[in-house]
VEXSEMAR-661487 format. One record per residue (C-alpha): residue in one letter; x, y, z. Coordinates in steps of 0.02 Angstrom, whole numbers, plus 32768, in hexadecimal, padded with zeros to 4 digits. Each point is the difference from the previous one (the first is absolute). Example, Ala and Ser with C-alpha at 12.3 -4.5 7.8 and 13.67 -1.06 7.14 Angstrom:
2
A82677F1F8186S804580AC7FDF
END
This chain:
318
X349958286EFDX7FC6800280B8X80687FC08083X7F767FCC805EX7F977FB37F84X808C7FAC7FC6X80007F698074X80607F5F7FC3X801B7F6A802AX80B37FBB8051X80427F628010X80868006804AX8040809D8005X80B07FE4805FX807D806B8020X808D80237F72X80C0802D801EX8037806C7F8BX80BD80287FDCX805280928045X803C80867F7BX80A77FC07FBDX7FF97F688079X7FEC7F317FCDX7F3B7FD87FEFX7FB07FDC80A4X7FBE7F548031X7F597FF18052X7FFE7FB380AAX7F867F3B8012X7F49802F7FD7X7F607FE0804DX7F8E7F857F9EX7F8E80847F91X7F4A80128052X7F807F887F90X7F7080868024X7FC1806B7F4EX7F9680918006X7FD6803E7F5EX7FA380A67FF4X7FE880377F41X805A80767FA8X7F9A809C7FC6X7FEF801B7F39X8077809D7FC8X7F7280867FC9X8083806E7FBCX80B1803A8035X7FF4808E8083X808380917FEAX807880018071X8027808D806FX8077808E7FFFX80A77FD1801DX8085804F8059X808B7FC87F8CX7F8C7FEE7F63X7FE17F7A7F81X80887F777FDAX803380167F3FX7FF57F6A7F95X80937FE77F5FX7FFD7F6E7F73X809F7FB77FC3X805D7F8B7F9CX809B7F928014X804F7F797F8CX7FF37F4F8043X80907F977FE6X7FA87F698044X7F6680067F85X8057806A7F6BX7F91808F8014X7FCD80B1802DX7F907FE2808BX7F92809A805BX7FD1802180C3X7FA8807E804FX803F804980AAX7FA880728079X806780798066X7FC3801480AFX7FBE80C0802DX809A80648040X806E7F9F7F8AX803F809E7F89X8017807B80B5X809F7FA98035X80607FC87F84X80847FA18072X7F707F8C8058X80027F517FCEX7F4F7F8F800AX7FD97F4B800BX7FB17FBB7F7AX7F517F657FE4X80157FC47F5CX7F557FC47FE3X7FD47F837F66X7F697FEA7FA1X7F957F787FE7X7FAF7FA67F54X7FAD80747F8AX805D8091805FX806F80787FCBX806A8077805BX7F8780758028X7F897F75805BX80288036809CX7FDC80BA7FF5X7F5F7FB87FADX7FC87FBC80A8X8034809B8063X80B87FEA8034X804180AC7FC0X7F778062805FX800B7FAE8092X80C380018009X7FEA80CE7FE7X7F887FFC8095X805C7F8F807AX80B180487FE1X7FC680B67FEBX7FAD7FFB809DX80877F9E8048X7FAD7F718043X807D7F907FB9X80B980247FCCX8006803A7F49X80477F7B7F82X80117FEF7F4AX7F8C7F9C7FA4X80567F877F74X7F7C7FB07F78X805B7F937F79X7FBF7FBE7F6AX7FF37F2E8006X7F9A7FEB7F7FX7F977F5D8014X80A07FA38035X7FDC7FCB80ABX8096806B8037X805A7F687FFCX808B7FA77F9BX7FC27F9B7F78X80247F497FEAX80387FC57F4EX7F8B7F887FC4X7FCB7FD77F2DX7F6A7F9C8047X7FBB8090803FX8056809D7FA1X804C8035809BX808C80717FC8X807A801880A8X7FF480B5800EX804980468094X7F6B806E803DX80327FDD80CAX80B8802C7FDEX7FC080AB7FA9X7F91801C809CX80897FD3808EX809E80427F9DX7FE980737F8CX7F6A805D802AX8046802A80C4X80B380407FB6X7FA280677F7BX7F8D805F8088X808380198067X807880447F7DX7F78809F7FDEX7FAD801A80A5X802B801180B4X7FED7F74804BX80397FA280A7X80577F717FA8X80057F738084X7F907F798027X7FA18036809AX7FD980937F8EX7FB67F947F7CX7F457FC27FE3X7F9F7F837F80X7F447FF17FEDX7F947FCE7F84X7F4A7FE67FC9X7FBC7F587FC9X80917FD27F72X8066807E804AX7FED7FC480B9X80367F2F7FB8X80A080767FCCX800E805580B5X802F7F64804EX80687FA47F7EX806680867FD5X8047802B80B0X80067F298019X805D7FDF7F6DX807A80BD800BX800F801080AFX80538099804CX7FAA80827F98X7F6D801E8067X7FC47FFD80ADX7F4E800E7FF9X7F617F9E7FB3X7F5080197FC5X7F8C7F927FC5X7F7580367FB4X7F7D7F797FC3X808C7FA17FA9X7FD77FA57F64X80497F558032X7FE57F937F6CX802F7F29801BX80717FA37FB1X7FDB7FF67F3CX7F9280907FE9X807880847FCCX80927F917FC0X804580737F92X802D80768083X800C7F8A809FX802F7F5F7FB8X7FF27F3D8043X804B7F998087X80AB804A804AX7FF180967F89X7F42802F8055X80457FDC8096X807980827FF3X7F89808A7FD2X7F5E7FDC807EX7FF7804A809DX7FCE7F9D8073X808B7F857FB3X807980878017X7FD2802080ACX800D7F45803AX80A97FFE7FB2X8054809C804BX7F9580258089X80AD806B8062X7FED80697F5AX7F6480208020X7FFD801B80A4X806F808E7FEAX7F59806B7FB9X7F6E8044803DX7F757FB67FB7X7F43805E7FDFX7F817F887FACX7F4E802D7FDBX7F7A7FB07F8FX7F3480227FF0X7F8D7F62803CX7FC980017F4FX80AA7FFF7FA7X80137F747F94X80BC7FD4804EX7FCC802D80A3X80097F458053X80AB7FF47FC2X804C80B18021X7FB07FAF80B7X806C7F7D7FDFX80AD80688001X7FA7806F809FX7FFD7F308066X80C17FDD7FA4X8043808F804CX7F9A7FDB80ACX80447F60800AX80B680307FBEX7FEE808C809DX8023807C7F81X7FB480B1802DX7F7180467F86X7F57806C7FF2X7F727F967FDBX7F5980647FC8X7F767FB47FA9X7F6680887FECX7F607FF97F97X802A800D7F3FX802F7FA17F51X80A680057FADX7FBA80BA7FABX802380BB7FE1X7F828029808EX805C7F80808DX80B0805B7FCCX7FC180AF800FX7FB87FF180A4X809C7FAA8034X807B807C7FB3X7FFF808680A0X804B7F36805BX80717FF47F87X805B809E7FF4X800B800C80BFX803F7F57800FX80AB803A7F9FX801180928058X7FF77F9A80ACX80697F807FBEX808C805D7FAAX8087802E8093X7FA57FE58089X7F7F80787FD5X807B80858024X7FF980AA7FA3X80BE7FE77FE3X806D7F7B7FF8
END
């Protein structure tokens, strides 16, 4: 996608402090009140994903695997992409975006939209540092722990204990990876993105950076049989979450986008103002778009460079 023509809109955009390699998670400093102005300029319509070009280290290389779930009594499968340069020296270690997807997805939705391509292109030209790429399977869970509940069949599956403690441990047993917290990322689409802030709300220490990508951020009643009522909701929304442990979430840095024609759009807003008024450093972007395949794909160059940015600093090593 082009740079240029890629023009966005920011509220807010503050400054984040990010943890040192091996060091406690940074605090931000007091924040400036986030401007009010919006300037949307519309997102051009993918016509068809350009090829990237040559690479000096090559293409990343993308495996499938398996590993048995304790917490859902199951053999569950991800799909990770290995950053270009990965197989040269075997005794470098990478950072690592573990990137959820949303309703109706699968683990391939984010290649779908582009992220695979545009990884190979960022990394191999080394515009950003390289990092792995982690895509596990949530089914159409909400990424979340399930309340028990006859009324509505909910069945108490651990889906958000899978994500936080058994999928991390099980990439990290097979592949070289940094195995801290600074050197840690969640995002998600839609479904995926209600997921990227609950998880690292309700398992803090795992991860140190955010994204929010058109969240799916359903009220209270409307999926019961994954979010539950009352105290149990509570517990599982994010902008509940947020309220309740706002030092926890301070500790991240915080990307949030959504198109002006997204459906949740006016309450993904919502979180964007909670975190303003909490003084909690974030990315706001709203751009022309729906809640679609088109909207992610032109947004997928964002979203890969944000992890590489946000991971360590930024820094090629750490």
């Amino acid at each position: 996608m082009n740079r240029g023509a890629r023009a966005f809109a920011v509220f807010g955009l503050l400054a984040v402090g990010l943890p040192t390699c091996g060091g406690a998670v940074a605090q931000p400093s007091p924040l400036a009140s986030p401007a009010a102005t919006e300037i949307v300029i519309p997102t051009p319509r993918p016509t068809g994903t350009a090829a990237p070009s040559p690479s000096p280290l090559g293409k990343g290389r993308v495996e499938r695997g398996t590993f048995h779930s304790n917490a859902l009594d199951r053999t569950m499968q991800f799909v990770v992409y290995l950053p270009p340069g990965y197989d040269v020296n075997p005794a470098r270690r990478y950072p690592t975006a573990y990137l959820l997807h949303g309703g109706g997805g699968d683990i391939m939705e984010w290649p779908s939209y582009g992220a695979f391509d545009q990884a190979d292109r960022l990394m191999g030209e080394q515009i950003i540092p390289p990092y792995i790429i982690v895509l596990p399977d949530g089914g159409q869970e909400y990424w979340v722990d399930h309340v028990t509940d006859r009324r509505t069949g909910a069945n108490g599956e651990k889906w958000g204990t899978y994500t936080a403690k058994e999928v991390v441990p099980a990439i990290e047993s097979r592949y070289r990876t940094i195995a801290r917290q600074d050197a840690r990322a969640i995002g998600g689409i839609s479904m995926g993105a209600h997921g990227a802030m609950q998880l690292p709300l309700n398992f803090p220490g795992i991860w140190s950076a955010i994204g929010v990508h058109t969240p799916s951020l359903r009220p209270e009643g409307e999926a019961a049989t994954y979010l539950g009522f009352g105290e149990e909701f509570l517990a599982r929304d994010p902008a509940s979450l947020i309220k309740a442990k706002p030092d926890i979430a301070r500790a991240y840095v915080w990307w949030l986008d959504a198109g002006t024609r997204d459906p949740w759009r006016r309450p993904t807003e919502a979180i964007h103002n909670l975190l303003s008024d909490l003084s909690i450093a974030h990315e706001w972007h709203v751009t022309a778009g729906d809640h679609d395949l088109a909207y992610w794909s032109a947004h997928m160059e964002d979203y890969i460079r944000y992890y590489g940015v946000s991971l360590c600093k930024g820094r090629t090593t750490c």
